[in-house]
C-alpha positions in Angstrom: 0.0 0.0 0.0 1.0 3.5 -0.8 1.3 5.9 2.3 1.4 10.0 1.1 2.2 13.7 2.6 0.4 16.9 1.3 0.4 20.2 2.1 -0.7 23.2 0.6 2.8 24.5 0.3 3.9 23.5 -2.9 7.9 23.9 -2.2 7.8 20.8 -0.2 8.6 17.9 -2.7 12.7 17.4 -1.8 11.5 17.5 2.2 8.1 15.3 1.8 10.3 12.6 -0.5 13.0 12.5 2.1 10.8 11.7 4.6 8.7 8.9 3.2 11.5 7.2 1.9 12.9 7.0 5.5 10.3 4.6 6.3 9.4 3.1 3.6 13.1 2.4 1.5 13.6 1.2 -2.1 10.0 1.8 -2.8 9.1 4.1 -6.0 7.9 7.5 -5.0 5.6 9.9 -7.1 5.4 13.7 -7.0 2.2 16.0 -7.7 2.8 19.8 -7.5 0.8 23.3 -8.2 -0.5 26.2 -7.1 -2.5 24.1 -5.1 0.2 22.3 -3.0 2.3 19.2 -3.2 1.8 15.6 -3.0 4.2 12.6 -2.9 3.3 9.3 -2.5 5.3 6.3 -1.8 4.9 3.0 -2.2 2.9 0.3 -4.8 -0.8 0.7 -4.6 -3.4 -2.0 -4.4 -4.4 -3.5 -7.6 -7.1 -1.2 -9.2 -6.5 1.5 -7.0 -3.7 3.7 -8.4 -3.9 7.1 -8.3 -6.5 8.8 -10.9 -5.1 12.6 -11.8 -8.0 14.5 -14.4 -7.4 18.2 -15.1 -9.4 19.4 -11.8 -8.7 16.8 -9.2 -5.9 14.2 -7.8 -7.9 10.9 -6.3 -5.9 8.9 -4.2 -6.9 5.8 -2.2 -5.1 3.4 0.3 -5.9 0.1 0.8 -8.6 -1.3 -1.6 -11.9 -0.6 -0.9 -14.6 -2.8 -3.0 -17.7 -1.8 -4.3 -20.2 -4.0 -2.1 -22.1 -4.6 -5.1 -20.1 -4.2 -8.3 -18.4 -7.7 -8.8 -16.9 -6.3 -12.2 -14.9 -3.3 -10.8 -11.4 -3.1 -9.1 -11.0 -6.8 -10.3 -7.7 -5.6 -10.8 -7.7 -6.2 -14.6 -7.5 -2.1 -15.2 -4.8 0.0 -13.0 -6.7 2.4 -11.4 -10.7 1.4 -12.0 -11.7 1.2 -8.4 -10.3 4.5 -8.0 -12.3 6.4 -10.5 -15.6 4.4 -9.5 -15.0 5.7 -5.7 -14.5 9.3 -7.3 -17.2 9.0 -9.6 -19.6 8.6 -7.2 -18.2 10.7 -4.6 -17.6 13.7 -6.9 -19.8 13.2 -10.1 -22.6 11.3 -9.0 -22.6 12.2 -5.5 -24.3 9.1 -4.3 -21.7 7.3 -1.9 -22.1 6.1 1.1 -19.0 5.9 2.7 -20.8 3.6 5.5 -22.5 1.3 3.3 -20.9 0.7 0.1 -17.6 -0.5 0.2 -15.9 -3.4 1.6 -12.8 -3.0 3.8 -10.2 -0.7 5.2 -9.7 2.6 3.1 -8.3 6.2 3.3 -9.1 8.8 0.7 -7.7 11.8 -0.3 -9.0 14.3 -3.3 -7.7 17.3 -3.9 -9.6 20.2 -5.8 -6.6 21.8 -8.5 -9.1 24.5 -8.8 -9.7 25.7 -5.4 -6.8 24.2 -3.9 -8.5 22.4 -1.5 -8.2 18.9 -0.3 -10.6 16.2 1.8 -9.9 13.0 3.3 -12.0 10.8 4.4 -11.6 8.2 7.0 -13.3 5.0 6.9 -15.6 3.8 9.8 -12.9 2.8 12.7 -10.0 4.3 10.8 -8.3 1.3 9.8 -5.6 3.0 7.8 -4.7 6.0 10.2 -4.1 9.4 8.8 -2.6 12.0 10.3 -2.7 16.3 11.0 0.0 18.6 12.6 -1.9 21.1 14.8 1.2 23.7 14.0 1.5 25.7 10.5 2.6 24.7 8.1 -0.2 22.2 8.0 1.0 18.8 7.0 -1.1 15.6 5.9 0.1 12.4 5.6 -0.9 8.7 6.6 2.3 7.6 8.6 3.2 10.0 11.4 6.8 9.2 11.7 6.7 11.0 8.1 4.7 13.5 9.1 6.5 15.1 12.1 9.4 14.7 10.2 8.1 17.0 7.0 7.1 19.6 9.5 10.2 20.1 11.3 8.9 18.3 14.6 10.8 14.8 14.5 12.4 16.2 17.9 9.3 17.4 19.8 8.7 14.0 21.6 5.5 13.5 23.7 6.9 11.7 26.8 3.1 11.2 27.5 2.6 9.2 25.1 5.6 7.4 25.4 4.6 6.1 28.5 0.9 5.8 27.5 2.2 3.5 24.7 5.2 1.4 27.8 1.9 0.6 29.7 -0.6 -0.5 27.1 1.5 -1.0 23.8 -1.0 1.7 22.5 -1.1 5.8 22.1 -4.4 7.3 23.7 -6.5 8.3 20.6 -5.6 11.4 18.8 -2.0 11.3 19.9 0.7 10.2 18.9 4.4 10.4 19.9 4.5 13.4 18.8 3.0 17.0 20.5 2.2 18.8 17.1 0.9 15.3 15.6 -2.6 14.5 16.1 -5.2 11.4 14.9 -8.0 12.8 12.3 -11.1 10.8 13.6 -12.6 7.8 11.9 -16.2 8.2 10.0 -15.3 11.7 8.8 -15.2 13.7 5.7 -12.2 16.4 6.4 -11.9 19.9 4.5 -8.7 21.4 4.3 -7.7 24.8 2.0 -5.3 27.3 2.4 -6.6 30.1 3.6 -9.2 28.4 6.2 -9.4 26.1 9.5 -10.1 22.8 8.8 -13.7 21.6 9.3 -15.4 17.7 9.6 -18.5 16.1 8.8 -19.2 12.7 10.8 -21.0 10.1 8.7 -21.6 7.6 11.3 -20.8 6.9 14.7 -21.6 3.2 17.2 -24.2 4.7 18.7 -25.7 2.0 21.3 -28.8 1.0 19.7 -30.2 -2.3 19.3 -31.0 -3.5 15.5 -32.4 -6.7 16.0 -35.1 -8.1 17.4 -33.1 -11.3 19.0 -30.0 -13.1 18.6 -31.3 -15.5 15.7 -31.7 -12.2 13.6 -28.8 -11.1 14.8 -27.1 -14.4 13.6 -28.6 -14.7 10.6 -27.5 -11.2 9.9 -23.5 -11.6 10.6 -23.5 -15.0 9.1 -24.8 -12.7 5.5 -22.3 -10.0 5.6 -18.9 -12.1 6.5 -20.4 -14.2 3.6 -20.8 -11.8 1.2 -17.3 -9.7 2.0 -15.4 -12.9 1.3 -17.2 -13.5 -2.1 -16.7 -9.9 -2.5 -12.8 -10.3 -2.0 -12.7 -13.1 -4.1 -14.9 -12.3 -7.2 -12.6 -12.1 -10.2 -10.0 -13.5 -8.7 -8.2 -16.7 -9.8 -6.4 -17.5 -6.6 -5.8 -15.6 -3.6 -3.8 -15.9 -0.1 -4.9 -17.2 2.7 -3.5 -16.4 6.3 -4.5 -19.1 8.3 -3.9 -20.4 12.0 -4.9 -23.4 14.4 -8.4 -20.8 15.3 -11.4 -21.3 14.0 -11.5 -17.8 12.5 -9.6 -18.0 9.6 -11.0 -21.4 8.8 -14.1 -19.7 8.6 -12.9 -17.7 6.2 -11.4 -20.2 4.2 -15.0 -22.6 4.1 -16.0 -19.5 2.7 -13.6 -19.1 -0.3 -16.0 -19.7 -3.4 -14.8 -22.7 -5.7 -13.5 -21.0 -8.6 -10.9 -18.8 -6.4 -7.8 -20.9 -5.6 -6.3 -20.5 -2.0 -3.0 -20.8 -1.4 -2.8 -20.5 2.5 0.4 -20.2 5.0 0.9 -20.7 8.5 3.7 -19.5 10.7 4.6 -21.2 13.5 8.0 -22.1 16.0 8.1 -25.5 14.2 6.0 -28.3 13.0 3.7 -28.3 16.2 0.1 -28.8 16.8 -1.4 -25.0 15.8 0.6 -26.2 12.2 -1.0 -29.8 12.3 -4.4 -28.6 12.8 -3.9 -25.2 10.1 -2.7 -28.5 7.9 -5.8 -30.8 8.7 -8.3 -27.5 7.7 -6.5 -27.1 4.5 -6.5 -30.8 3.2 -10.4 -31.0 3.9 -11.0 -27.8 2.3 -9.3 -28.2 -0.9 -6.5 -25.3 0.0 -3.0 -25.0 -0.9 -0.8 -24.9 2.2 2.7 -23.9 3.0 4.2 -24.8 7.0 6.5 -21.5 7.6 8.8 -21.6 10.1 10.6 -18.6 11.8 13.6 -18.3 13.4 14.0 -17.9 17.2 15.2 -14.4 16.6 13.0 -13.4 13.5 11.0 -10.9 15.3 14.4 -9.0 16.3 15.8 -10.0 12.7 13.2 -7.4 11.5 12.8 -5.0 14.2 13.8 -2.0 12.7 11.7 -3.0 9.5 8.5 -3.5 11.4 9.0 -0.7 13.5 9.2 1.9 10.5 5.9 0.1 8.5 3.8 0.1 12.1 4.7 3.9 12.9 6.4 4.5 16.8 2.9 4.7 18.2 1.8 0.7 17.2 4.0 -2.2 18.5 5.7 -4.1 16.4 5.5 -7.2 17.8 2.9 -7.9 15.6 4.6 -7.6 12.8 4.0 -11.7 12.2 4.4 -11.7 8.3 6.9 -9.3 8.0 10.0 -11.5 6.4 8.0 -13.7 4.9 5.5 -12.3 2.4 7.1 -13.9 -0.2 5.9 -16.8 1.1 2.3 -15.4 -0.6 1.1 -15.3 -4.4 2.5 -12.2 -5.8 0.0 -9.8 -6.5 -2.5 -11.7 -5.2 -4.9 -10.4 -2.3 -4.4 -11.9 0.8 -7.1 -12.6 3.2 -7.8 -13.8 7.1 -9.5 -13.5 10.2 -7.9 -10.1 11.9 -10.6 -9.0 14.4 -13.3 -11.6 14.9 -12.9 -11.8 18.0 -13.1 -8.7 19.3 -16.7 -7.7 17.0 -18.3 -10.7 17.1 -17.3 -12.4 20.1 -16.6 -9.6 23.0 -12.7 -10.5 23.4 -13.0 -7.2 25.3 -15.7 -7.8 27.2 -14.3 -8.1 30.8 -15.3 -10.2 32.8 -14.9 -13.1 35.6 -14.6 -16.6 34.5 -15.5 -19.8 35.9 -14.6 -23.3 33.6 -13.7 -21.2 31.1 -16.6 -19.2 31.0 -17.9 -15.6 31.8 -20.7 -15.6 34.4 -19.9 -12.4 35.4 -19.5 -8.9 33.3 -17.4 -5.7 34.6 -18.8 -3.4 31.9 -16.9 -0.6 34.0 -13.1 -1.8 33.9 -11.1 0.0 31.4 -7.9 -0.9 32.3 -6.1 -3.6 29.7 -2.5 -2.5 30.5 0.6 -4.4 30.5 3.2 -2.3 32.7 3.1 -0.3 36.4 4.4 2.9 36.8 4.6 4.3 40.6 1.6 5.8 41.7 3.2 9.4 42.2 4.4 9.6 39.3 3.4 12.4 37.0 3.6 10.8 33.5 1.1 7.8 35.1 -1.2 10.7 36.1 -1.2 12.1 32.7 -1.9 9.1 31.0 -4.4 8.0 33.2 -6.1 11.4 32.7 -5.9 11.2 28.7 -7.6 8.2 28.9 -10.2 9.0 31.3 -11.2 12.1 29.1 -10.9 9.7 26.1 -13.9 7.1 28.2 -15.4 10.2 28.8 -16.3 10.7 25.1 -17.2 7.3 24.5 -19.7 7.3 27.2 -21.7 9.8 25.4 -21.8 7.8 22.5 -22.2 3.8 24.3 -23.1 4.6 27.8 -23.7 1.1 29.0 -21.1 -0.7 26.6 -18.2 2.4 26.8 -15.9 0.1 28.3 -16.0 -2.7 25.5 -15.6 -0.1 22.9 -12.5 1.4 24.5 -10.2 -1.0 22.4 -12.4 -1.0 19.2 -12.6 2.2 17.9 -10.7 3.7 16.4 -8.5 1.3 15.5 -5.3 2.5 17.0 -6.4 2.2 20.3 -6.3 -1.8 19.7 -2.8 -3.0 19.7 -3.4 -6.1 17.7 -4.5 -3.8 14.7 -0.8 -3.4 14.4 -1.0 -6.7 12.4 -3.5 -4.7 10.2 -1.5 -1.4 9.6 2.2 -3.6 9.0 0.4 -6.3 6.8 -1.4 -3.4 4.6 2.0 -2.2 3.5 3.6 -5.3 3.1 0.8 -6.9 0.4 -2.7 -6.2 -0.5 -4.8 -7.2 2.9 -8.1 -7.5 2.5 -9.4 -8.7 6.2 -13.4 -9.1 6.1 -14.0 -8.2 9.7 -12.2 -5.0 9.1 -15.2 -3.5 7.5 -17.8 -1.2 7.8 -20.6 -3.2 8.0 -19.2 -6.0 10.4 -18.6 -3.0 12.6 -22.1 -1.4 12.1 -23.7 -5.0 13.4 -21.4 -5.2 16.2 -22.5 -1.7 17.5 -26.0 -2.7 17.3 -25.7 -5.8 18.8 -25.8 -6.3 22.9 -22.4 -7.1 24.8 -24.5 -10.1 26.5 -25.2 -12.2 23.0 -21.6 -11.9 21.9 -19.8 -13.5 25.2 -19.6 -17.2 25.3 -19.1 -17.6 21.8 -23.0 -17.3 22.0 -23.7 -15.1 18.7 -20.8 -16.6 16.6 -21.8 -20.0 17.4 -24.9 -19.4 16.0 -23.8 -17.5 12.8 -20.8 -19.9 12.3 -22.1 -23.1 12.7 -23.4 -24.2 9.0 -19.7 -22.6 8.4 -17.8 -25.1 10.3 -19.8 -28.4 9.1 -17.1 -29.2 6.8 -14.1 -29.2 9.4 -16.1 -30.3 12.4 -14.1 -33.0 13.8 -11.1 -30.4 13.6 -10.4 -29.0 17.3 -9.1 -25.3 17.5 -5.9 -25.0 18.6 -7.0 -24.7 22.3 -8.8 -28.0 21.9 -12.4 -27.1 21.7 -14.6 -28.2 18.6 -15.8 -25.1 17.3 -18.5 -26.7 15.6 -20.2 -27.8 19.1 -21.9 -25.0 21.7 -19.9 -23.9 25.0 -21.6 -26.5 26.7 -20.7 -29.4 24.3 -16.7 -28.3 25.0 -17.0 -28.6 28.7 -15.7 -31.9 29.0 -13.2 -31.3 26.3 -12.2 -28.3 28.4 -12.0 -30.7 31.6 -9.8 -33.5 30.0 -7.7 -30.8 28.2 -7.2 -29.1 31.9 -6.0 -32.3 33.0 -3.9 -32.7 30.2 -1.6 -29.2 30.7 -1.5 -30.4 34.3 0.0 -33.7 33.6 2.7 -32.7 30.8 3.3 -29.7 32.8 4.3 -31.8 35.5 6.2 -34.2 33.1 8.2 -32.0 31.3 8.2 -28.4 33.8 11.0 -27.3 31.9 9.7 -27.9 28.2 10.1 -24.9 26.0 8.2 -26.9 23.2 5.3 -23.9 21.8 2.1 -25.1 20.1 0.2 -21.6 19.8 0.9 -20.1 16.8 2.9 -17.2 18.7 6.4 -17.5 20.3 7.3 -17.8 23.7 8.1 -13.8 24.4 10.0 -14.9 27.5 12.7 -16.7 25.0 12.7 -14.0 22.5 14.4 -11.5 25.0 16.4 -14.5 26.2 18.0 -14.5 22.9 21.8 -12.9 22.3 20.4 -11.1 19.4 18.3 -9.0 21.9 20.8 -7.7 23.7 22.8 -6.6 20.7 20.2 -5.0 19.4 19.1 -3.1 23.2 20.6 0.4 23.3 22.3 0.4 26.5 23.6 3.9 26.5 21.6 6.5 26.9 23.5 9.2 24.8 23.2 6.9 21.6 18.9 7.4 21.8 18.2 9.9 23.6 21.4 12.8 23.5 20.0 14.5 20.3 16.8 15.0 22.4 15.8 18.8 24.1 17.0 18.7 28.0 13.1 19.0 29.2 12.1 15.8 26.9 15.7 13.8 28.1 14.9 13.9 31.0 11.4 12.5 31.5 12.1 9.3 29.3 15.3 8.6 31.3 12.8 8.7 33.9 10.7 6.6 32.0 13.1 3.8 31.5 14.2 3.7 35.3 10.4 3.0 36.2 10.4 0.2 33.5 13.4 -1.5 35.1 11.1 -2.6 37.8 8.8 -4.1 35.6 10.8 -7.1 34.2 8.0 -8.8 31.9 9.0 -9.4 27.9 6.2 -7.5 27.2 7.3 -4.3 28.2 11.3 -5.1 27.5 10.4 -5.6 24.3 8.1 -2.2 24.0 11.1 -0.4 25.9 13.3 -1.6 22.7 10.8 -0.4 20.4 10.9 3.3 21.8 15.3 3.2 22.2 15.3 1.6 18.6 12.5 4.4 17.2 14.5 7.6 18.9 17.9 6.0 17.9 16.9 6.2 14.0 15.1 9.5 14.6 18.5 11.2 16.0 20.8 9.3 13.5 21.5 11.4 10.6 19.7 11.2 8.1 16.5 9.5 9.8 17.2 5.9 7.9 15.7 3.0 10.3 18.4 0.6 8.0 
């Protein structure tokens, strides 16, 4: 995927190349310029969605966005046909609906030659993030790293957020690492010109309202759109690729892959284990290509730095899972699987207390997902308790009863697993089928109570899951049987961990699909790779903004989980490219 800068200053092409080709190396840039401002872009867009330039306007897109119900456009035969059927009917026709009518993640940017204005629009949980400085000269862009650099404000850190993102591997929505840097919201249409503020038009927002009558409906419903999105990926397509795991979400999405689209499907795991075995089993009974990928012991620090610069400083990079091995995918071909299921249609952030595996008991009211302590005087954990209190504050207004299950759904960047979303996107063309605007419009008018328990996917996803239903998930549970079926699978497989825990206490064997954190930081490469002095990340920094991260770093010395060691690299590795000259991550 493409990522872009614009201003309205059209002497900024050396300054705005410079600075997305920091992040984003060895990838072809393009230049627009005018009276009207300057563009650059960087990057290969997604197939049918190039960038459309007519004598008035400049269309670009990021991401590929499909029209729900238009099989015969952006099949990717034509370069750029997507984009002129998005500005068509946004400009010409004016009969969009950014909320209704296209399929997946998007950002889109037109600018007006004419009048030398420009709008973006945002889709409806700001999947791909875009970015604004609140300083002049006002600077666009959808990778902030770029962004504060092109204004001048690489150096103007936000300790704030930097500890914000140490304790929850996320940046409090709108900011970012940096003070002049801000989120523009999701659901909007944004105006920007010259010689005028900006101003925003919401389209949509999860107000809590019920849309169905009862969880059958409600069923019914979901089971319809996931359905149609994966046709809608697929249609025209010969073959695609197919991220799958051990879960029962991406199989899901693979029983859904109509017949004449070919799969080709990877899995990534430590080794040959069970998550592997069972991604292997799914495959062979559904007809689909599939490759074992195994990654090295160090692969996440292998690529570090890479995954770092396509996830921007304020998205952890740990999830950068495919990074290193999308050649592993059909070229060209997009890819598809199961990012956010669990969190829309099955409450994943829900809290709540359990009891055999299940939640009897909701805390709509708890907030708090957070990895790492700070002390409790401390004035950066006051701060960034008080950002995100204002933040709940919002949301309340909007999902009063359900606020706190919302509070890592939208926007996207305050979910730190969307990080997979925003690395993946630049990597190859992702198309994710939960990751759209309708999935998320059902999952705001649904209530919490029918999504816990597996309770609302169970009944959508069942006629899904007939074909592989002898196939556990890689916890052991049949998805294809209710809650209550599982419960003695979930008793023998208790007994089970007990017994080769006690066999083997010191076994470092992993069967998730995820390594062992603990034994990545274990690893020599870490510690070659840690920044140990303080002058080589932080001495290029302003005394007042030193300081507080040094600060920052002594507090996370008591805290001695991977986690935050490994978010604590992120933010020495980030500032240590920022200050090197020349900004390259390489």
């Amino acid at each position: 995927m493409i990522d872009f800068l614009f201003s309205c200053d059209r002497n900024r092409e050396s300054v705005f190349s410079i600075s997305l080709t920091c992040f984003r190396p060895d990838q072809p840039t393009r230049t627009f310029s005018g009276e009207w401002g300057t563009l650059v872009t960087v990057g290969r867009p997604y197939p049918a969605f190039d960038t459309v330039e007519t004598d008035r306007h400049i269309t670009v897109v990021l991401g590929g966005p499909l029209p729900r119900h238009d099989d015969t456009i952006a099949s990717g035969d034509e370069s750029h046909d997507g984009t002129r059927w998005i500005f068509q009917h946004w400009k010409q026709k004016r009969t969009i609906r950014w909320d209704e009518d296209l399929v997946g993640h998007f950002l889109v940017l037109c600018i007006d030659k004419e009048t030398g204005t420009a709008e973006v629009v945002t889709d409806i949980n700001a999947f791909v993030p875009v970015y604004r400085t609140e300083d002049t000269p006002l600077v666009i862009g959808s990778h902030a790293d770029a962004v504060a650099m092109a204004a001048g404000s690489a150096h103007d850190i936000d300790p704030v957020s930097v500890a914000d993102f140490l304790t929850y591997s996320t940046v409090t929505y709108p900011y970012t690492m940096y003070k002049p840097v801000k989120h523009l919201p999701p659901a909007t249409v944004t105006r920007f010109g010259s010689d005028s503020e900006p101003s925003s038009s919401t389209y949509w927002e999860p107000r809590e309202k019920v849309g169905f009558k009862n969880i059958r409906e409600a069923a019914k419903h979901l089971r319809a759109v996931i359905t149609a999105n994966v046709r809608r990926i697929c249609a025209g397509q010969e073959k695609i690729g197919l991220l799958i795991s051990g879960g029962e979400d991406s199989r899901i999405v693979a029983s859904l892959v109509p017949k004449p689209t070919r799969a080709h499907a990877i899995t990534i795991t430590d080794s040959y284990n069970r998550e592997a075995q069972i991604a292997e089993r799914v495959c062979r009974t559904l007809g689909v290509e599939w490759d074992s990928v195994t990654r090295s012991p160090t692969h996440y620090l292998d690529y570090a730095t890479k995954s770092i610069s396509l996830s921007e400083s304020n998205n952890c990079f740990l999830h950068g899972h495919i990074n290193g091995f999308e050649h592993n995918l059909p070229a060209g071909c997009r890819v598809i699987g199961g990012v956010m299921a669990d969190a829309f249609c099955k409450g994943s952030h829900i809290k709540g207390k359990m009891r055999a595996g299940l939640k009897y008991k909701l805390l709509l009211k708890d907030w708090h997902y957070g990895g790492g302590d700070f002390p409790l005087n401390s004035a950066l954990a006051r701060s960034v308790n008080n950002r995100r209190r204002i933040y709940n504050s919002r949301l309340k207004h909007v999902r009063p009863r359900s606020w706190a299950e919302w509070h890592s759904l939208t926007p996207a960047c305050m979910n730190t697993n969307l990080a997979f979303l925003f690395i993946n996107r630049r990597l190859f063309p992702s198309c994710e089928p939960f990751a759209d605007a309708l999935l998320v419009k059902t999952s705001a008018a649904i209530p919490h109570k029918w999504k816990i328990n597996r309770q609302l996917f169970y009944r959508a996803m069942r006629p899904v899951l007939r074909q592989t239903r002898w196939i556990p998930h890689g916890n052991g549970l049949f998805p294809y049987f209710n809650v209550w079926s599982n419960i003695p699978v979930r008793v023998i497989r208790r007994f089970q961990r007990k017994f080769w825990k006690k066999k083997a206490p010191n076994s470092t064997h992993n069967d998730g699909p995820w390594p062992n954190w603990e034994e990545v930081v274990s690893q020599h490469r870490f510690y070659e790779l840690y920044p140990r002095d303080d002058h080589t990340w932080a001495g290029g920094l302003p005394p007042e903004t030193q300081a507080p991260l040094r600060d920052l770093v002594q507090s996370c010395k008591a805290n001695d989980s991977a986690r935050t060691k490994l978010c604590l690299l992120q933010v020495k590795l980030w500032l240590k490219g920022l200050l090197r000259e020349g900004y390259d991550y390489r």
